[in-house]
N, C-alpha and C positions, 0 to 999 in steps of 0.2 A: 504494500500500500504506500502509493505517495505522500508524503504528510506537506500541504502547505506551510511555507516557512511564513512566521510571525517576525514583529519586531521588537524583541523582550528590551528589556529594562542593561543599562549598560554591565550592572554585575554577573547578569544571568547569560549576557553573551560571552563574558571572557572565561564563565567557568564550566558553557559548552563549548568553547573549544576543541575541537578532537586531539588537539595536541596536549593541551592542561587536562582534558581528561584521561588520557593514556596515561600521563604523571599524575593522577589523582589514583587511577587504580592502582599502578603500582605500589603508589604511597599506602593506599589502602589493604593490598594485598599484605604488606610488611605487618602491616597492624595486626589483622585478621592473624596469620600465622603466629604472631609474638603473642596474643590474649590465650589464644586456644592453647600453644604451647606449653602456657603458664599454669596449666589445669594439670600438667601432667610433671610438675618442678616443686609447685608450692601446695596442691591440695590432695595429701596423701587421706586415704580412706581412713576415717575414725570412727567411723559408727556409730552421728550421731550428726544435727543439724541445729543451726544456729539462727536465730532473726537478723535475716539481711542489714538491718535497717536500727540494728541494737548493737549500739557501738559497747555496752556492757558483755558481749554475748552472753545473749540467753539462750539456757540449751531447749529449742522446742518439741525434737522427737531423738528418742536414741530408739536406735534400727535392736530390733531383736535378737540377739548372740552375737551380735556385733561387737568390735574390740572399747567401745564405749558402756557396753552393756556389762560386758564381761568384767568390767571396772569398776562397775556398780557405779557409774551416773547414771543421773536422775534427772526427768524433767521440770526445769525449774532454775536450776543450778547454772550460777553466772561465773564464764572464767577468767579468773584475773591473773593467770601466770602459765606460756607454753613450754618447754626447756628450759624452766629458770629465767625466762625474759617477760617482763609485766607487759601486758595487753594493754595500748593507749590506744585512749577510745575516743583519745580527737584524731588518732591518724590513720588513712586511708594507706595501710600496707599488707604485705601478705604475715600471718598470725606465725605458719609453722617455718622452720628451718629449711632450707633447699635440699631436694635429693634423698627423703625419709623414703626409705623404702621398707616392703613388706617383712612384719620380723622386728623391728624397730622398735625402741624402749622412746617412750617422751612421758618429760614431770609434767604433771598438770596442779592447778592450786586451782582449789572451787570453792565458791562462798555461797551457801547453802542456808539458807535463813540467815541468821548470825552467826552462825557457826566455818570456819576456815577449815578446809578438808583439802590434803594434798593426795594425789594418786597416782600409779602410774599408767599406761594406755598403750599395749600393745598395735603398732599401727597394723592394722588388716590389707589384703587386694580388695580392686572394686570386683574382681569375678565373685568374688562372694554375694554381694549385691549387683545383681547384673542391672537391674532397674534405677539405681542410680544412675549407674553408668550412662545408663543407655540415653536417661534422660541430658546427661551431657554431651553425651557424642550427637543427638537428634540437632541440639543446638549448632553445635560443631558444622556438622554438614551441610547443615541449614546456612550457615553464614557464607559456607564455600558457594553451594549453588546459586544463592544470590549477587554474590560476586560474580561469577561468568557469566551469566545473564547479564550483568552489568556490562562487562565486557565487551560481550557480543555487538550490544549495543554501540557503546564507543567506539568501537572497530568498524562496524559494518553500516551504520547510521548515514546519509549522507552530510557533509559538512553544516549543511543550511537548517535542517531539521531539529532545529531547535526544542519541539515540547518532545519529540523520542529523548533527546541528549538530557532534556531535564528527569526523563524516567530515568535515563541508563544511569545517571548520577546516583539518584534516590537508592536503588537499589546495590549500588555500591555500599552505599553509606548505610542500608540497612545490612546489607553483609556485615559490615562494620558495629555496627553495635547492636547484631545478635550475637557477636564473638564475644564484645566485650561486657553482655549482660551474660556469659557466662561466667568470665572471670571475675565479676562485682560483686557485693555483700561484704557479709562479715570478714570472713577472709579473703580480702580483695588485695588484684593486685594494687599497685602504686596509683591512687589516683583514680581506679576502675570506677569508682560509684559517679564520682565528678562527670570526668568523662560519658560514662554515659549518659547522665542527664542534658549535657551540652549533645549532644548527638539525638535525641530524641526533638530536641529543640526544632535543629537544622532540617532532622527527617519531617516534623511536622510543616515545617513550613516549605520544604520540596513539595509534600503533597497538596496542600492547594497552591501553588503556582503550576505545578503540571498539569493539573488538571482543571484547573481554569484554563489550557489553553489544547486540552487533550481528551475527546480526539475533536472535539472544534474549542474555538474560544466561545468564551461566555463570560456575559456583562462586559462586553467588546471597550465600553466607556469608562471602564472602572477597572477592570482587570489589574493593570501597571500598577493604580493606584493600590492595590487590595495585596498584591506582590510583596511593592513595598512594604507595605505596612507589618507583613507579617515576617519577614525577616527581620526586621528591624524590633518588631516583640521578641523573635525567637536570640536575637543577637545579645538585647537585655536581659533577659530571662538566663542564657547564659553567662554572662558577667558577673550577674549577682549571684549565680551560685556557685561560679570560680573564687570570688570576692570570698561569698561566708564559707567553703570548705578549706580556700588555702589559703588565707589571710587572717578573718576572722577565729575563725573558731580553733584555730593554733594558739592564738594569742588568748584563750578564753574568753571569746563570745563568739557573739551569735544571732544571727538575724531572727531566729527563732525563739531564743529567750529572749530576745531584748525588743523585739517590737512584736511578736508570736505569730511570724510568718514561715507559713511551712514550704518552704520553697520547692522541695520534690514532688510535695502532691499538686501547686504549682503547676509545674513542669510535666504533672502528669495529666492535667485538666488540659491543658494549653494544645499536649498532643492528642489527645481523647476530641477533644471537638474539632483541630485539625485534618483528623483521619475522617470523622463523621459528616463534616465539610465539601471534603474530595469524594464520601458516596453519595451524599447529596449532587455534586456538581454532575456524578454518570447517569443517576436517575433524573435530573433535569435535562440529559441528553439526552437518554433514553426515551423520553416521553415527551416532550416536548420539542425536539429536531423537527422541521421540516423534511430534514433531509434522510432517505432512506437506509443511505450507506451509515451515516452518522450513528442512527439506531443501531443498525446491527452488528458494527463494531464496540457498543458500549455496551451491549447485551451481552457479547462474548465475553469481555472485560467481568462485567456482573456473576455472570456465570462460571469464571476462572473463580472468583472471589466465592460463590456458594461451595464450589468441588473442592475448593481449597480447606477450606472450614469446615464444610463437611463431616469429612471422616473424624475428623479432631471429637469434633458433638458427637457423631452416633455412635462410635468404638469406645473412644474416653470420658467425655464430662461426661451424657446422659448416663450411661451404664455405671460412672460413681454417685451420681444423682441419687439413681432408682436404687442398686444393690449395697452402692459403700466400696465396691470394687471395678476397677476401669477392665472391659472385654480387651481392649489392646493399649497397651503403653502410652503413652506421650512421645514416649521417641520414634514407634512407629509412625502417627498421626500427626504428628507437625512437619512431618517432611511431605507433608500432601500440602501446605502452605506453597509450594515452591509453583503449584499449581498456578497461580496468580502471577507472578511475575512474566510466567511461559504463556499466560493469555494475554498479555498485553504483547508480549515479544511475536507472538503469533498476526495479534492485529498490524502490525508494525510491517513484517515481513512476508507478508498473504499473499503478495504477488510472484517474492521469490522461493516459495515455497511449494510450488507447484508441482511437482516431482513428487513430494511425497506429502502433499494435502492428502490425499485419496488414506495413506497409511496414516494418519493423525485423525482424521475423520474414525477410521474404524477403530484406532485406540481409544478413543475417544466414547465412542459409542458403545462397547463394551465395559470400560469404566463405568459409563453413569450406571449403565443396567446393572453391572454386579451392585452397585452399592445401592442404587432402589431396593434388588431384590435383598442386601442383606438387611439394611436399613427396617425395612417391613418385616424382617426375619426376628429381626433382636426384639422389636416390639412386643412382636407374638408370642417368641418362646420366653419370653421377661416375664410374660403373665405368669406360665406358668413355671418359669424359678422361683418368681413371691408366692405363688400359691402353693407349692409343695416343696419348698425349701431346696431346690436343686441346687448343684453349683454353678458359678456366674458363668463357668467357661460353655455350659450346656447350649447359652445364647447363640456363640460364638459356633459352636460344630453344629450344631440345629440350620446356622442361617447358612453352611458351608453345603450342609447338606440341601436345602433348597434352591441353591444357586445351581447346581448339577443339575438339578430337577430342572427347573423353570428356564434355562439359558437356549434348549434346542428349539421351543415354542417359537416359533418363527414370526408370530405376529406380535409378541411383546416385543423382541429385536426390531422389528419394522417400527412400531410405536415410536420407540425410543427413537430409532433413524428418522425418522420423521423430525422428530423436536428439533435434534441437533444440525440437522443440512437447514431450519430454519433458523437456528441460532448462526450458525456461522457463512450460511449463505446467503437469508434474509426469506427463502422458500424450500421448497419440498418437490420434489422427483425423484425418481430413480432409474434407472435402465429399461426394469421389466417396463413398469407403467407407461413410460415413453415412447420407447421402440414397437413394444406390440402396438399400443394406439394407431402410431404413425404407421406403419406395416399395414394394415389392415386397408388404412382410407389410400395409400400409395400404391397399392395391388390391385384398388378400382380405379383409377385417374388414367381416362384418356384424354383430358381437356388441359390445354395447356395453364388455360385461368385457376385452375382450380389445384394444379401441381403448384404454382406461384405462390396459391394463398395457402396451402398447406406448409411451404418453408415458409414461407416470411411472414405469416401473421399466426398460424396454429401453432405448431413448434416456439416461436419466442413466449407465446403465452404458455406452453406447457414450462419452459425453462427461465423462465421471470426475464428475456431479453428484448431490451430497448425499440431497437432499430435492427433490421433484415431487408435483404436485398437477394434476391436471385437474378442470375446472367446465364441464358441458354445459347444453344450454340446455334446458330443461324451460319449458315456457308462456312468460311471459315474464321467467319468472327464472334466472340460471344454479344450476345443485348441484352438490356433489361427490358422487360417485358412490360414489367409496370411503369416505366418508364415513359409509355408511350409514345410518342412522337419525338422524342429526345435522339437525334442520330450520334450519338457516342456510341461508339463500340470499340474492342480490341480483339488485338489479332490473338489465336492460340499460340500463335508461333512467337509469339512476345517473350523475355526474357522471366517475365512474373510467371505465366501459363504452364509455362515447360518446367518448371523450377516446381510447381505443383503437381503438374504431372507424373515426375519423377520423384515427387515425397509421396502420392497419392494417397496419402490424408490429411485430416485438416492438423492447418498450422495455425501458431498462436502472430499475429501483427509481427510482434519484434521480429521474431527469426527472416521475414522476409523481405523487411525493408533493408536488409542487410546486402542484399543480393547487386550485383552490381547494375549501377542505372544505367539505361540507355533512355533516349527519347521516346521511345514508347511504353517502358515502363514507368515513367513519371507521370503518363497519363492518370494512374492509379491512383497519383493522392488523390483524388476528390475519395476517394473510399480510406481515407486516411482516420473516419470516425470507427471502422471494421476491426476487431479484437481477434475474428476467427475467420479466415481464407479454409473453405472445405469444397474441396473438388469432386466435381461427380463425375468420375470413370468408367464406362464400360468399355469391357473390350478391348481397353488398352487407347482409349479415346476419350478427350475432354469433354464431356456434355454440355456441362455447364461449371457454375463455379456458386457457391451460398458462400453469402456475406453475413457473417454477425456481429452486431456491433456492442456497445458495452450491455452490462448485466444492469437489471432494475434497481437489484437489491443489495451490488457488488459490484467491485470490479476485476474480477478474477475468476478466470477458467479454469478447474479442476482437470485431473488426470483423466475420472471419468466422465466428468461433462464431454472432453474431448472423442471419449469412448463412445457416447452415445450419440457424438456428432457423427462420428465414422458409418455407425452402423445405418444412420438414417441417410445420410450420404450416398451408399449403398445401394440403400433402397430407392432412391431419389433416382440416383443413376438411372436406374432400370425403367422406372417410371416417366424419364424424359427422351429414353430411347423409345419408347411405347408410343408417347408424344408423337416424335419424329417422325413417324414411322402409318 
């Protein structure tokens, strides 16, 4: 997809740059790798968790047979000393010694009501707790994937394309501080907690400048201004909380004790109505466009963002909701997040992805269905986990078992196919529906009128297409017929003709304007609005030539639109030698 280039605000062009932003990812990459790394340096398994956000630490769960448990801490229990070094609970550094590996002896000092309790704390592996882990690595990965998504973008984006480069940023920068919301809390790295609240800032106000101008602009009048404004909160927002973590509250204070401003929640409101902003801005797209393309590229968008979240809701929160226990991890379900980033990267690249739309279509289509059908599965068999106390995994191989069942049903699959070629192509067809229709009325046409009005007004209506044009062959020139009285024709023998001849199927525009011009192929721009050149052969003879030109709902031909251009092509053929004839 083409993105019309805008003309942003002058900080917003220098920092899509494609040159400052291949130096941003980089920059980024570093980061990402040095937070995640640091998971694996300073946060050896203890067996127990702490309140992110409790610079006392408070111990709020110890893991069962865990090397905390086996220590006999207690929930509750605040600690004020790791290897003989006191816990300062104004500074943002990492708690334990570098390099504790499993095996490992560390003193702890725990102040227990009033009471001063020293212990020592076997450090454990996280295999022992795979589910911790795991929830750390989900993050890990997560940050990576959003990174190259980002990438892709700054790489492959054209220079001009401003609200793409404002995405491919964002999503840098969200790589970036889902790494770094790994390493933050209690035992944080250097700085970690700061940091990320400055970065939540930035991310917040990426998202409404992007999408005030993505995928069209909106509030055309105010936009720049609304830009501004919100960098310019998110630039304050972070100064004062650089100010009160690393100036202030070193020195004993504190914007929070001393005027009882809580800056992180703050900072958490700021990006909370920033993100619900930017759905706002796609659902004013979505409903309100005039424009056809506009909608169903924000619809895709919408729909990255339900698949995304999705599974997160029906595997983990609802099933801790209803049972108390999650049917799949956190770390398996948040990497369905990455879903989102890859539907905008999709809108973005819809044109050069044409090769393998046709294989993204049907990944795509078999995702939603498994997860409708499991979705409907954990509901059902949930009932009866609460009603007869089974256990929670029964949900989970109950809905595996109904997916086997229900996936050969051939008309739930079409259901589904349906939804999706209208999500991402704005309508609904498919090959059988098409071809046998047109088959049937093309095997009784002996009228030339009536062969005319089957390509260029039946068919674009069965396939949501704009404009169509048919050229048959008369002597050895092709005409258009509808055309009437218009004497333009061209010769077969033309350098365009023969070049179709010899692909004899249809082609997409680009490939053919490539071909070298002569004077009689130049005739052909006036069909320079035609997306799809499809030749009608028999016999090893041009018949005619069908013109189609852009899509209603789209601007983009599929692998199998093209498929089921050939096969009607085909048919057409035969049907206009019949004609001839």
């Amino acid at each position: 997809m083409a993105l019309t280039s805008v003309d942003p605000p002058h900080f917003l062009k220098y920092i899509t740059n494609p040159g400052v932003q291949v130096f941003l990812a980089a920059v980024i990459l570093c980061g990402i790798l040095l937070f995640n790394s640091f998971f694996y340096v300073y946060q050896p398994y203890d067996g127990m968790g702490v309140y992110q956000e409790d610079p006392l630490g408070g111990v709020y769960v110890v893991y069962a047979d865990g090397p905390a448990d086996k220590a006999s801490v207690e929930t509750g229990d605040i600690i004020l000393a790791i290897a003989n070094k006191p816990v300062d609970p104004l500074r943002s550094e990492p708690r334990y010694p570098p390099g504790l590996k499993p095996g490992d002896w560390v003193d702890y000092e725990l102040l227990r009501g009033d009471k001063r309790i020293n212990t020592m704390i076997t450090i454990g592996s996280y295999r022992d707790n795979l589910y911790l882990l795991g929830s750390v690595l989900g993050i890990q990965l997560l940050s990576i994937a959003l990174w190259i998504i980002g990438l892709v973008l700054a790489l492959f984006v054209p220079p001009g394309e401003t609200r793409a480069r404002l995405l491919s940023l964002g999503f840098l920068l969200a790589g970036l501080t889902a790494a770094v919301g790994g390493a933050s809390g209690w035992n944080s790295f250097w700085g970690a907690n700061t940091i990320q609240q400055v970065l939540l800032c930035f991310l917040g106000a990426l998202l409404v400048a992007a999408h005030l101008t993505f995928p069209a602009i909106s509030f055309s009048r105010y936009w720049k201004r609304i830009t501004y404004a919100v960098f310019l909160l998110a630039g304050t927002l972070s100064l004062l909380v650089m100010i009160d973590d690393w100036v202030l509250v070193p020195s004993g204070l504190s914007l929070s004790e001393s005027y009882d401003i809580d800056l992180r929640q703050w900072v958490l409101i700021f990006f909370l109505i920033s993100w619900l902003s930017a759905v706002a801005l796609l659902i004013h797209n979505r409903y309100l466009s005039i424009d056809p393309d506009i909608r169903r590229q924000t619809g895709i968008i919408i729909w990255g963002m339900v698949l995304g979240i999705g599974p997160f809701f029906v595997f983990t929160l609802l099933p801790y909701l209803l049972f108390g226990e999650e049917v799949l991890q956190g770390f398996y379900t948040i990497l369905f997040l990455i879903l989102l980033p890859l539907a905008y990267a999709y809108v973005i690249f819809q044109r050069k992805l044409l090769k393998v739309d046709f294989i993204i279509n049907r990944i795509l289509v078999w995702f939603v269905l498994i997860l409708l059908i499991l979705t409907a599965s954990i509901l059902v068999f949930g009932v009866f986990v609460l009603l007869f106390e089974l256990p929670t995994r029964f949900t989970l191989y109950g809905g595996l078992v109904a997916v086997l069942i229900a996936l050969p049903f051939a008309s739930l699959s079409k259901g589904v196919q349906k939804k999706v070629n209208q999500v991402l192509y704005g309508g609904h067809y498919d090959f059988v529906t098409v071809t046998s229709s047109m088959a049937n009325q093309l095997a009784q046409t002996l009228d030339r009128g009536k062969l005319v009005e089957l390509l260029t007004r039946y068919l674009p209506d069965q396939m949501g297409i704009q404009q169509a044009d048919l050229l048959l062959i008369k002597g050895n020139k092709l005409v258009s017929p509808a055309r009437g009285g218009d004497p333009a024709s061209y010769s077969v023998d033309d350098p365009f003709c023969l070049e179709l001849l010899r692909l004899r199927n249809p082609v997409r525009a680009e490939a053919l304007w490539t071909i070298p011009k002569t004077d009689t192929s130049s005739f052909w721009r006036e069909y320079d609005w035609g997306q799809v050149f499809a030749p009608l052969i028999f016999k090893n003879k041009l018949h005619g030539l069908l013109v189609l030109g852009q899509r209603a709902s789209g601007d983009m031909y599929s692998d199998e639109d093209l498929h089921i251009i050939a096969t009607i092509a085909e048919q057409g053929a035969l049907a206009a030698a019949n004609v001839l004839m």
